[in-house]
C-alpha positions in Angstrom: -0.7 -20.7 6.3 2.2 -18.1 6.4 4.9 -19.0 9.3 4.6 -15.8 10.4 1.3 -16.3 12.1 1.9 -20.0 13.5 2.7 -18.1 17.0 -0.3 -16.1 16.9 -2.5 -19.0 16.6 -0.8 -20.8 18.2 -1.3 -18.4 21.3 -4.8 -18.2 20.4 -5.4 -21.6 20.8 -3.3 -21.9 24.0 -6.2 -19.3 25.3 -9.2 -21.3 23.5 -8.0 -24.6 25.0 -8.1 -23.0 28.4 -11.1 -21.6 28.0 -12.4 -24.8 26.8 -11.3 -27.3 29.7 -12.2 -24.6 32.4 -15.8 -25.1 30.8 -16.0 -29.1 30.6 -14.4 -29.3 33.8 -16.2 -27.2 35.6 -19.6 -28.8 33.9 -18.4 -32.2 34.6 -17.9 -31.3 38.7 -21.5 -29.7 38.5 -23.0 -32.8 37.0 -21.5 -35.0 39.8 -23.0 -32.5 42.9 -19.7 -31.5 43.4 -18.5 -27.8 46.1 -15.8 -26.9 43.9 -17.5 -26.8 40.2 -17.5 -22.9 40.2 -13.6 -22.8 40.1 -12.7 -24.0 37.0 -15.3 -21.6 35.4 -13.2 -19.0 37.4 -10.2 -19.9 36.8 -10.2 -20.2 33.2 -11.9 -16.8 32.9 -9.2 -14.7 35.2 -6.6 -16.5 32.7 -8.3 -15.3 29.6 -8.8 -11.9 31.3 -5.3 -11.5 32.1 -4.1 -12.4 28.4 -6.9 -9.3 27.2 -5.5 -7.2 29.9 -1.7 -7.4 28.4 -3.4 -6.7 25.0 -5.5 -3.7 26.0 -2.3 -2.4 28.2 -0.4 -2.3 24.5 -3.0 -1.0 23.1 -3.5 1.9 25.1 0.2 2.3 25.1 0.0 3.2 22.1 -2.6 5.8 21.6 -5.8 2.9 20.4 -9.2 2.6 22.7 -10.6 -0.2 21.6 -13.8 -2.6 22.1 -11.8 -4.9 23.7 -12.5 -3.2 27.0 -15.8 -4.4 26.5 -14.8 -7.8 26.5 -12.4 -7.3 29.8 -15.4 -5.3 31.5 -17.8 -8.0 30.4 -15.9 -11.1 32.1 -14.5 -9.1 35.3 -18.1 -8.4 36.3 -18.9 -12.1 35.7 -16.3 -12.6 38.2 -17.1 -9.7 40.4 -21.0 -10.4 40.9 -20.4 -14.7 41.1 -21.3 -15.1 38.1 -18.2 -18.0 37.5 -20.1 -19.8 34.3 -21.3 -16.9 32.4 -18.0 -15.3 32.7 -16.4 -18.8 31.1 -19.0 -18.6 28.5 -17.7 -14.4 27.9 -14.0 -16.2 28.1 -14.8 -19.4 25.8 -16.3 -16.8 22.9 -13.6 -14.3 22.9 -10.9 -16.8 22.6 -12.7 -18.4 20.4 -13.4 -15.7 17.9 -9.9 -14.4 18.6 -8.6 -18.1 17.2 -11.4 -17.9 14.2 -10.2 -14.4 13.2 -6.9 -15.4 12.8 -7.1 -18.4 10.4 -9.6 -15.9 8.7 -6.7 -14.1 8.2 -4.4 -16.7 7.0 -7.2 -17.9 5.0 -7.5 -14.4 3.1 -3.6 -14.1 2.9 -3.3 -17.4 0.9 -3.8 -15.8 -2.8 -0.7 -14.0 -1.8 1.5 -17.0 -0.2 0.7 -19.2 -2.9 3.0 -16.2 -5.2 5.6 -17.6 -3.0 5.7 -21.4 -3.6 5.9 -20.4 -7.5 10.1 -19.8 -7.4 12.0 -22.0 -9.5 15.1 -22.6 -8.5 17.1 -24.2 -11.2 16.9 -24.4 -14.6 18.5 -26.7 -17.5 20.8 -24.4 -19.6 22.7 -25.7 -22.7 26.3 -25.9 -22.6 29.5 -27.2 -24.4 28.8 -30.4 -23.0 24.8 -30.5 -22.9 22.4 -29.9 -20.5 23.2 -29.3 -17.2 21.3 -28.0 -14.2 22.1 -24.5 -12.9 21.0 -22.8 -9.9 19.0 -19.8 -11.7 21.9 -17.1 -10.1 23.8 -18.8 -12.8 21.8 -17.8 -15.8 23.2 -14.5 -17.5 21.7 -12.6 -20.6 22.3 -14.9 -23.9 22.0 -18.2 -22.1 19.7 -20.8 -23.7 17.7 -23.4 -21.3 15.5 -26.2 -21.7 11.8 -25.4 -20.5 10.5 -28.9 -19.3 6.4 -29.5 -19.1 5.4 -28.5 -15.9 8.5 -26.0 -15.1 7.6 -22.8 -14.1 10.1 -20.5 -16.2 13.0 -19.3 -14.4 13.7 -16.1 -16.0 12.2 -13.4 -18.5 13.6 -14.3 -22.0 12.1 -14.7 -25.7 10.9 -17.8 -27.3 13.7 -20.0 -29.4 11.3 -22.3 -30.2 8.9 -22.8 -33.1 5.9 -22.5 -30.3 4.8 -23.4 -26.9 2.3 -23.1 -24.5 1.8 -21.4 -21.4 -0.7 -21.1 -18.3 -0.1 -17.8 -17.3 -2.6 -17.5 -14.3 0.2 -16.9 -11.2 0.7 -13.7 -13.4 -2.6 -12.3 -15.4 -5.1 -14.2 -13.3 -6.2 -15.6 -17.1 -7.1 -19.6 -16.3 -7.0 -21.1 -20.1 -3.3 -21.5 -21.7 -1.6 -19.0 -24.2 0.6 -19.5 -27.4 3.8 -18.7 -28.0 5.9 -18.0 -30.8 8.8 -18.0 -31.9 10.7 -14.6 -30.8 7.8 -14.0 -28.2 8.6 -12.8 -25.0 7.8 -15.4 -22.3 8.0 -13.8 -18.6 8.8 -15.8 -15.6 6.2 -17.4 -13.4 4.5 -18.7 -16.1 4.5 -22.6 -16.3 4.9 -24.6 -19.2 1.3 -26.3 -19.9 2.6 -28.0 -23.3 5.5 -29.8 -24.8 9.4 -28.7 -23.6 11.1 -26.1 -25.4 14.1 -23.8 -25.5 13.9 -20.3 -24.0 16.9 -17.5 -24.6 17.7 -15.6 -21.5 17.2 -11.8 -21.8 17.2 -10.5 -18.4 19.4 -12.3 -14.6 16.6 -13.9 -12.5 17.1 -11.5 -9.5 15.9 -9.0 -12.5 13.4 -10.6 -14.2 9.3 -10.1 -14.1 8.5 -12.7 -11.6 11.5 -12.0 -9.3 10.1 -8.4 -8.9 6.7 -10.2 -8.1 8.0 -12.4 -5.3 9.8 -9.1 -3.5 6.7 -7.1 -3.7 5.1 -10.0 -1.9 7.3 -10.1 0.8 7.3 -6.5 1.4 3.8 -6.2 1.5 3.4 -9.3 4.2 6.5 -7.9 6.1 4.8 -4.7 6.3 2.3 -3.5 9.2 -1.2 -4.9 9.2 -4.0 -2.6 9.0 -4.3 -0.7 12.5 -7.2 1.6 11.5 -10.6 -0.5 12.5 -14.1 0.8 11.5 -15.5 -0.2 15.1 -12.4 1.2 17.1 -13.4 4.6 15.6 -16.5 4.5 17.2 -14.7 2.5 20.4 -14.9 5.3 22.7 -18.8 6.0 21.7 -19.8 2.0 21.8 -18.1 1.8 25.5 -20.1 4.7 26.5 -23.1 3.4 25.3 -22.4 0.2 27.0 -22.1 1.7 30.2 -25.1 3.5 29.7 -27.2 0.4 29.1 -25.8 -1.3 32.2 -26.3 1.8 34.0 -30.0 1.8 32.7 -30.9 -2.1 33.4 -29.1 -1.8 37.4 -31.0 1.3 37.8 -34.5 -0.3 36.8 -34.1 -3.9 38.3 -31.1 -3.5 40.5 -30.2 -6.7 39.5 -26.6 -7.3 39.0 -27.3 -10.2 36.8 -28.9 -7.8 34.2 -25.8 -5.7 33.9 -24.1 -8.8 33.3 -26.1 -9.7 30.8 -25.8 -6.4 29.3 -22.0 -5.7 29.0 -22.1 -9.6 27.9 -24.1 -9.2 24.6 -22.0 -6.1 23.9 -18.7 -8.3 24.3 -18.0 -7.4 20.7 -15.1 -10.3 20.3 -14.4 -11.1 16.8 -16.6 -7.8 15.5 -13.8 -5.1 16.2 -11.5 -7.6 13.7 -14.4 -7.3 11.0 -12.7 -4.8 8.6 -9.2 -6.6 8.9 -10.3 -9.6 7.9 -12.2 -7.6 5.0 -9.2 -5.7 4.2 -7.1 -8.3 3.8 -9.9 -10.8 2.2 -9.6 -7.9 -0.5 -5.8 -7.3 -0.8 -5.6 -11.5 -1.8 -8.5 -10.9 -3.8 -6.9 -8.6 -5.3 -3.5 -10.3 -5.5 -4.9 -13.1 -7.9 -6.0 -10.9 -10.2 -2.3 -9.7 -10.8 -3.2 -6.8 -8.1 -0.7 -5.9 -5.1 -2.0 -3.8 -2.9 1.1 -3.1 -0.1 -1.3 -2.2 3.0 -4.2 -1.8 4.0 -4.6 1.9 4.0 -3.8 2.0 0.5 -7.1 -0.7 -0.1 -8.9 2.0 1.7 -7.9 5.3 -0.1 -8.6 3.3 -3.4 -11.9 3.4 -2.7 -12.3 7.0 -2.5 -10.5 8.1 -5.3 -12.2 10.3 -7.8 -9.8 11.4 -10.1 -6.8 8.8 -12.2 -4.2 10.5 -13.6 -2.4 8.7 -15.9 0.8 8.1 -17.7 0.9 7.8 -21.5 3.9 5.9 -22.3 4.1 2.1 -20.9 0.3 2.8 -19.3 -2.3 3.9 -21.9 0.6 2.9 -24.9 3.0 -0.3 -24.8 5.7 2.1 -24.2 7.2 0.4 -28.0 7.3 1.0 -31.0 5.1 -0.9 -33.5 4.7 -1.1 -37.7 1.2 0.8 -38.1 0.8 1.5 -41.6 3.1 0.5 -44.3 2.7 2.4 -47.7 4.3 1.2 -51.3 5.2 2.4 -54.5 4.0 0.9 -58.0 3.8 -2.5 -58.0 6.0 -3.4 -54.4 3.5 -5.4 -51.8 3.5 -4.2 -48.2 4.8 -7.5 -46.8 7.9 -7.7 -49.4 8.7 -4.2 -48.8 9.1 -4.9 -44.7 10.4 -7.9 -44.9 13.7 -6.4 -47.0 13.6 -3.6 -44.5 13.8 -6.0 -41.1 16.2 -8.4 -43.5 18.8 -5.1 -43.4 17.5 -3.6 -39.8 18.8 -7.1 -38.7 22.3 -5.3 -38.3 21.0 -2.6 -36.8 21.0 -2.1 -32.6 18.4 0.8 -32.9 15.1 -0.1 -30.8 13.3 1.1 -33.9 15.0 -1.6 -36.0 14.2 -3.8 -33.2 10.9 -3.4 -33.1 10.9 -3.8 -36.9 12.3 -6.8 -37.6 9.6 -8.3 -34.6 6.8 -7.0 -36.6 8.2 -9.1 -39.7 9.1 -12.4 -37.9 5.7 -12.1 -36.0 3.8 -12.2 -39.7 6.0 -15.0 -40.5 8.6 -13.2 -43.2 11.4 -15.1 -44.1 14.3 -12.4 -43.5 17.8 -13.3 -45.6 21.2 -12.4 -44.1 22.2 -8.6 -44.7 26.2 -7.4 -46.3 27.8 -4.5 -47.0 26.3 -2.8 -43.5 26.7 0.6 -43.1 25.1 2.5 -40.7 25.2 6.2 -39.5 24.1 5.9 -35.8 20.4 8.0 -35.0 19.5 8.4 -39.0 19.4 5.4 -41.3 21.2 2.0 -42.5 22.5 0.9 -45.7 23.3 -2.6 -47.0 22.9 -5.5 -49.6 19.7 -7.9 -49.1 19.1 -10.5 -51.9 21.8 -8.9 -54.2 19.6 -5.5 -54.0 21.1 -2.5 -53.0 18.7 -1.0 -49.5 18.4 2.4 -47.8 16.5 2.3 -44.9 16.1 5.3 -42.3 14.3 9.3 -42.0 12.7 10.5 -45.2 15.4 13.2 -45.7 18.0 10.1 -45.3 16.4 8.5 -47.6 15.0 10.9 -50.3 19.5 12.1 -50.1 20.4 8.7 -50.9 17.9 7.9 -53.5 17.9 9.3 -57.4 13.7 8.9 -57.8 10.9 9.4 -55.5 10.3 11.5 -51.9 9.4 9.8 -48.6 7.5 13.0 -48.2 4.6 12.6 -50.8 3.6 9.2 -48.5 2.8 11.0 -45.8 -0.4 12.4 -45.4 -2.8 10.9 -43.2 -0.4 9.1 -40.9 -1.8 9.3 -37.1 -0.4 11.8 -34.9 2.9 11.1 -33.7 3.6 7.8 -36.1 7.5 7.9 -36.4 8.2 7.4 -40.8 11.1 4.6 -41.6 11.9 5.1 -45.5 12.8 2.1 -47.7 14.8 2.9 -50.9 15.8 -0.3 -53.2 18.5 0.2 -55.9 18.0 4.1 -55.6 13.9 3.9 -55.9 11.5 4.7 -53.5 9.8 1.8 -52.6 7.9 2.6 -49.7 7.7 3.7 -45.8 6.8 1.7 -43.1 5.0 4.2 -40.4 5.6 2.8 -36.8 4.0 4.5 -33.5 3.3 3.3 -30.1 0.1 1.8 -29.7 -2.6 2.4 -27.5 -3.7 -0.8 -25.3 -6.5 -3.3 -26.8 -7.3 -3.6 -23.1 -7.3 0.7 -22.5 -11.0 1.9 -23.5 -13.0 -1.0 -21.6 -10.5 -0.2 -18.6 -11.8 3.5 -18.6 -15.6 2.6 -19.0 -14.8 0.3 -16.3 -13.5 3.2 -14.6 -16.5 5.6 -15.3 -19.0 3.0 -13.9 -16.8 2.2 -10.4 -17.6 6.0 -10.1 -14.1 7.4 -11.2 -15.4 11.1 -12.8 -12.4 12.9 -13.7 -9.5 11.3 -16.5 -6.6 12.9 -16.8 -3.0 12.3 -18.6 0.0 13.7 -17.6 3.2 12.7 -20.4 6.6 13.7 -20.7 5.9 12.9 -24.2 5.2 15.8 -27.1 1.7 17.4 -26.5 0.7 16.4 -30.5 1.1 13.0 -29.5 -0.5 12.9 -25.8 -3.4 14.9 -27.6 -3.8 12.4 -30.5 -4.3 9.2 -27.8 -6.4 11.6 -26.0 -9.0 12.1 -28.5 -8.9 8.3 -29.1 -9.8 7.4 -25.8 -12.3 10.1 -25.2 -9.9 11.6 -22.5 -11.1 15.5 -22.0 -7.9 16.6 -20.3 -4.4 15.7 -21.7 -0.6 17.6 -20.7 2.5 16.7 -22.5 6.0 17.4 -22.3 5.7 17.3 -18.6 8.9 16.7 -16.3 8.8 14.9 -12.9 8.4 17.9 -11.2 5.3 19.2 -13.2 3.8 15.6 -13.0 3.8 16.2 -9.4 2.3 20.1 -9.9 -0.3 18.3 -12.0 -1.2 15.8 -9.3 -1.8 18.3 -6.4 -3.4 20.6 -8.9 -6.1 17.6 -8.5 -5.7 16.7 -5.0 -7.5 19.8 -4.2 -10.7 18.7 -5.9 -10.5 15.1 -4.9 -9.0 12.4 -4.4 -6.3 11.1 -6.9 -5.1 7.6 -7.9 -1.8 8.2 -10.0 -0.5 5.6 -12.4 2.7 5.0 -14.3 5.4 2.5 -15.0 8.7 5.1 -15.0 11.5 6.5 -13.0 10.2 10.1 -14.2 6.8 8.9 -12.5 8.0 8.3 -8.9 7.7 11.2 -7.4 4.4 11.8 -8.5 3.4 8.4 -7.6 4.4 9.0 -4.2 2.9 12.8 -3.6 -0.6 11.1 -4.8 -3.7 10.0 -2.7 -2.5 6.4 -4.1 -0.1 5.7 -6.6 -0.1 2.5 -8.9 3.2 1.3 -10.3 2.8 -0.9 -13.6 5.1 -3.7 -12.3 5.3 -6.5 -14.9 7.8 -4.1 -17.5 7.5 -0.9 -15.0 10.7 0.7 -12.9 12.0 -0.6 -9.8 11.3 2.9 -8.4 8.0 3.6 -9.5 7.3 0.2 -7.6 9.1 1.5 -4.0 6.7 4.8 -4.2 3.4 3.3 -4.7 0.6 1.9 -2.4 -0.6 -0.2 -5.4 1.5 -2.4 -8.0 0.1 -4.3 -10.9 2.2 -7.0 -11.4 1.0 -8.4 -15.0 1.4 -6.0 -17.8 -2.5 -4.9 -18.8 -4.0 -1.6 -17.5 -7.7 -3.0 -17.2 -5.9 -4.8 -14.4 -6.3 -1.1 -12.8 -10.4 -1.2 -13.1 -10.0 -4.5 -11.6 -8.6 -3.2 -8.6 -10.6 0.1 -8.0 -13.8 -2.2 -8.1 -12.3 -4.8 -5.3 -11.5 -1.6 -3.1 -15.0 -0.8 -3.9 -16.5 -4.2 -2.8 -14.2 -4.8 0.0 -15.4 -1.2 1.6 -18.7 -2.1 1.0 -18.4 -5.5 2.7 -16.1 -4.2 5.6 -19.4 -1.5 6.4 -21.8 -4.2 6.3 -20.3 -6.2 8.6 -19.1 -3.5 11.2 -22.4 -2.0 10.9 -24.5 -5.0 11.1 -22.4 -6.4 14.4 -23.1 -3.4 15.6 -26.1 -2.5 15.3 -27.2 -6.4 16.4 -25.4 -6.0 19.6 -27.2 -2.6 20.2 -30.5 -5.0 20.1 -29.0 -7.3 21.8 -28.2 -5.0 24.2 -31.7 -3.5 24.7 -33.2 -7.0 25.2 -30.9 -8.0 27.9 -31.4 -4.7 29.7 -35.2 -5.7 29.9 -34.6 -9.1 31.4 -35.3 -11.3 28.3 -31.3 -12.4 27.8 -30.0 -14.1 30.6 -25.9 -13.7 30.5 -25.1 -17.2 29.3 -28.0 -17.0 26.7 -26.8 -13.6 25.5 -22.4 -14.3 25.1 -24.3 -17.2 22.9 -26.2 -14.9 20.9 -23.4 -12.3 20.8 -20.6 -15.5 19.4 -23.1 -16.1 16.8 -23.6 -12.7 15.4 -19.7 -12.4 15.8 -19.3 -15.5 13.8 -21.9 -14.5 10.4 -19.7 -10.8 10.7 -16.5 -12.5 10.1 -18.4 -14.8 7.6 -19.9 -12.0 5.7 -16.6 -10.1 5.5 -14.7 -13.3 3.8 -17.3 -12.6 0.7 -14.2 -10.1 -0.4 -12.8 -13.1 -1.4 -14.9 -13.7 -3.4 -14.9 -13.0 -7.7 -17.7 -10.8 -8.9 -18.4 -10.0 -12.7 -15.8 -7.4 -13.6 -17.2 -4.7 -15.3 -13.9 -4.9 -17.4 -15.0 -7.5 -18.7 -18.4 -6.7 -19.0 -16.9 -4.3 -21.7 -14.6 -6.5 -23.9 -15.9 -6.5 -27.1 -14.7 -6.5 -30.9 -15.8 -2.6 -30.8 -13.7 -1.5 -27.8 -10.4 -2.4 -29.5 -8.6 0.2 -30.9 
């Protein structure tokens, strides 16, 4: 249970234990014949009353008429007309489903707590001298620490081990253990599921994947519960109709006990708390699936959106470059032509080079040390591997270097957008190796999911060239598609589509922020994404997969679904309620029973958002949806 709501329940429970002994006691001095049994009932309502009254005081103080004026009205004419024990009974279910609400709520806000115990706090780092234990502020970029079974990982960092395994659930949501290989990345959060191995530090902790998690968290439960309730909106109308009933029942019987009975059955207690408890049911639901949805509002706009807009590069692509093709000349293999390329890119700081020589150790190539490194900084590398002489950079780099063959003839047919890294050997053409950024495995089930969960509009808006937006366009099936877009005309894209509905926008960069924010709802890609694409969105998905995004559209979806049904169903069963009692059929002690237990299934039905349901992102994971 978070600490933060300790003094609410613990408040609550002050006002259910008063209710409670005013009851017993009062039922104890009836059963012994004695004057005075009325007077606990009394007095254990007017207490109760006077705790509502402070509440609907700061309530109306700040612009909210609510149903708990109902409740107050209910249990003042229990007092008023004598009635002592049906105004206890009024007292003992309000503070009752006042106390039930709230562990609903810390019930539902457990998914997201449970983030929060996941912090390791030290970590085993290898020094001059050993191992020693460091407080995880002490680990810098470079350090290499000792991953014991069971430890959660303190930092992100890359795999210095041969392999290991990992239960990755705190950050995907995924319940069966991943491998690991060597040069992987492994993010923090995760927990080491197999044998201990060594981990190399790439990013501080206060930096690092899981760190960003934890201050979402916080934020997000620091941050103002939701204040909009599906029955307050309807408060004023319910109160009227309330009235009216009573009005109804005196003015047929003239029987005070009738009115009673009336405002009793609509004491709507726990009911006007049915769409928080949804809301936030929903938010944790969506928090194990890797989901963070900051407030409540932002659950609710979710559900309406009809348009995404979404960022190419880091969203629909990795946002990295990787080896897509490689093409050879005469007798040279494919693998023996990369691995000499990464074996000289070794030397090389380029991200391109980088993302080279992961390709080759992530097939296995054994890479040999480079010499004789030269390298002219944005165009190509040259150096000795294996006693061969290599060229390695831009066709024209290349083909200039070079006495027989042209990067150019190797060309045709690459994909749209593929980025060509030459390999000459001993002045021969040997081959190119054509890298791109690669679309998501997880990106064409994620918009099918997004189709069916009633999303009718797709849309990408990239700062990237418009050849290369287009080309992952047509793959996906994506009708509209605008590149070399700055932040300003993201945001003239976004309210171009706010005035035909709704908009979700997603994206993981600083260039995305201010579209993020001038959407209906903006999602933030978390796990790799910018700190300030984070601050401006409602929603953050906080493990690095886009179907995550379907996953989240469909629990808004649910959870407004549920948070209807139950505000609806209360409701409407109180309005029957009501009618009965108006007619003489529901005395007032019979009906604040009948009233607690229709409060009590509401509450009930609006924990299903809890809840897992079959995701229809996984409904469309198959071979045939990879790209």
């Amino acid at each position: 249970m978070p600490d933060a709501l300790w003094p609410i329940l613990s408040l609550r429970g002050v006002l259910l234990g008063v209710a409670l002994s005013g009851l017993m006691v009062g039922i104890t001095g009836w059963a012994s014949g004695a004057g005075w049994h009325p007077w606990p009932w009394a007095v254990a309502t007017a207490l109760v009353l006077a705790a509502l009254a402070v509440e609907i005081v700061r309530s109306l103080s700040r612009g909210e008429v609510g149903l708990d004026l109902v409740a107050a009205l209910s249990m003042s004419a229990a007092l008023a007309f004598g009635e002592m024990l049906a105004g206890n009974v009024v007292a003992l279910m309000y503070a009752g489903g006042q106390f039930l609400e709230g562990y609903a709520a810390g019930r539902a806000r457990r998914e997201m707590t449970a983030l929060l115990g996941r912090v390791a706090h030290s970590a085993m780092r290898y020094g001059n001298d050993g191992l020693d234990e460091v407080l995880i502020q002490a680990i810098v970029p470079g350090d290499r620490l000792l991953v014991r079974r069971g430890e959660v990982i303190p930092v992100d960092g890359s795999l210095a081990s041969p392999s290991a395994v990992l239960d990755e659930s705190a950050l995907t949501g995924e319940s069966l253990p991943r491998t690991k290989l060597l040069g992987d990345e492994v993010l923090s959060g995760a927990t080491n599921a197999g044998d201990a191995f060594d981990l190399l530090a790439d990013r501080p902790a206060a930096e690092s994947t899981y760190a960003n998690i934890v201050r979402l968290v916080i934020k997000a439960q620091e941050g103002k519960p939701p204040s909009v309730r599906a029955a307050d909106r309807y408060a004023v109308w319910f109160l009227l109709l309330t009235v009216l009933a009573a009005g109804t029942a005196w003015a047929i019987s003239g029987d005070p006990v009738r009115v009673l009975a009336v405002l009793v059955v609509a004491t709507p207690c726990p009911l006007i708390l049915a769409l928080p408890v949804a809301i936030i049911s929903g938010m944790s639901r969506a928090a194990k699936l890797g989901v963070l949805v900051k407030d409540g509002g932002a659950l609710e706009t979710l559900a309406k959106v009809k348009t995404v807009i979404l960022d190419k590069t880091g969203t629909l692509t990795f946002g990295q470059a990787e080896v897509v093709d490689v093409r050879t000349v005469g007798t040279w293999l494919p693998d023996e032509v990369l691995r000499l390329a990464a074996s000289l890119d070794q030397a090389s700081g380029h991200v391109t080079a980088a993302a080279l020589v992961a390709d080759a150790r992530r097939k296995g190539l054994p890479l040999s040390a480079p010499t004789d490194v030269s390298e002219v900084a944005g165009t190509g590398i040259k150096g000795i591997v294996e006693r061969r002489r290599l060229v390695i950079g831009g066709s024209r780099f290349v083909r200039d270097a070079i006495t027989q063959g042209d990067p150019h003839g190797l060309r045709e047919g690459l994909p749209w957008g593929s980025a060509v890294v030459a390999v000459g050997v001993d002045g021969v053409l040997a081959g190119i190796i054509a890298m791109a950024d690669a679309i998501r495995p997880e990106a064409p089930a994620m918009l099918r999911a997004l189709e069916k969960a009633g999303i009718d509009r797709v849309v990408i808006a990239s700062g990237d060239r418009q050849d290369v937006v287009d080309a992952v366009a047509a793959r996906l099936g994506i009708a509209k598609a605008d590149g070399e877009l700055d932040p300003a005309q993201k945001v003239e894209v976004v309210t171009r589509e706010r005035m035909r509905a709704p908009v979700l926008m997603a994206g993981d960069g600083v260039n995305d922020a201010p579209a993020l924010a001038s959407a209906d709802v903006g999602v933030a890609l978390g796990a790799r994404g910018s700190a300030a694409s984070s601050e401006s969105a409602g929603v953050v998905i906080l493990v690095d997969r886009i179907d995550s995004l379907a996953s989240a559209v469909e629990v808004a979806h649910r959870t407004r679904q549920i948070a209807t049904q139950s505000v609806v169903a209360g409701l409407g069963l109180s309005v029957v309620g009501m009618a009965v009692a108006a007619l003489g059929y529901l005395p007032p002690v019979a009906g604040a029973l009948v009233q607690e237990g229709i409060d009590v299934a509401v509450i009930l039905n609006a924990l299903r958002a809890l809840r897992p349901q079959i995701s229809r992102v996984q409904a469309f994971q198959c071979p045939a949806c990879s790209l």
